[in-house]
C-alpha positions in Angstrom: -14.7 23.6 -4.8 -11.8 21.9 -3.7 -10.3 25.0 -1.8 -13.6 25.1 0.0 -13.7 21.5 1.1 -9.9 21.7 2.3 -10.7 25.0 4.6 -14.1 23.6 5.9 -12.1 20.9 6.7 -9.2 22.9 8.7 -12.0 25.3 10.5 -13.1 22.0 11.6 -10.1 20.3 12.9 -8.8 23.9 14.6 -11.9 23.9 16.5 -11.9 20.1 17.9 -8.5 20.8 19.2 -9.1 24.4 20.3 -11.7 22.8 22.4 -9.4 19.9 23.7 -6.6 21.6 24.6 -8.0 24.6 26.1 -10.3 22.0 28.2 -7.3 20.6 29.2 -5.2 23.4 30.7 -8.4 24.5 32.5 -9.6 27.2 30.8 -13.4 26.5 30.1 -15.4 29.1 30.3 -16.9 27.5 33.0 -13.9 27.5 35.0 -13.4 31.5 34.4 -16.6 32.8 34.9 -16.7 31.0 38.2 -16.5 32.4 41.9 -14.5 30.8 45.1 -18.0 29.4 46.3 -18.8 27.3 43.4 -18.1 24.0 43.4 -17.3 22.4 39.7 -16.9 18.5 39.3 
C-alpha cells in the first residue's frame, strides 16, 4: 500500500511540473496547434 501511495504521489508531482514547465517555454498545445492569424493573450 505504501508503494502505491509513493507512485500516486510521483505521477502527481511529474504532472504539475510537466504542465509548468512546458507552459513556460511555450509549448501549450494551444500555442502549437495555432495559425499566424490567431491572436493568443
Amino acid at each position: 500500500m505504501k508503494a502505491m501511495f509513493a507512485g500516486l504521489a510521483a505521477v502527481i508531482v511529474i504532472g504539475i511540473a510537466a504542465y509548468l514547465v512546458l507552459g513556460e517555454i511555450g509549448f501549450s498545445s494551444a500555442e502549437r496547434r495555432s495559425g499566424d492569424a490567431v491572436r493568443l493573450d
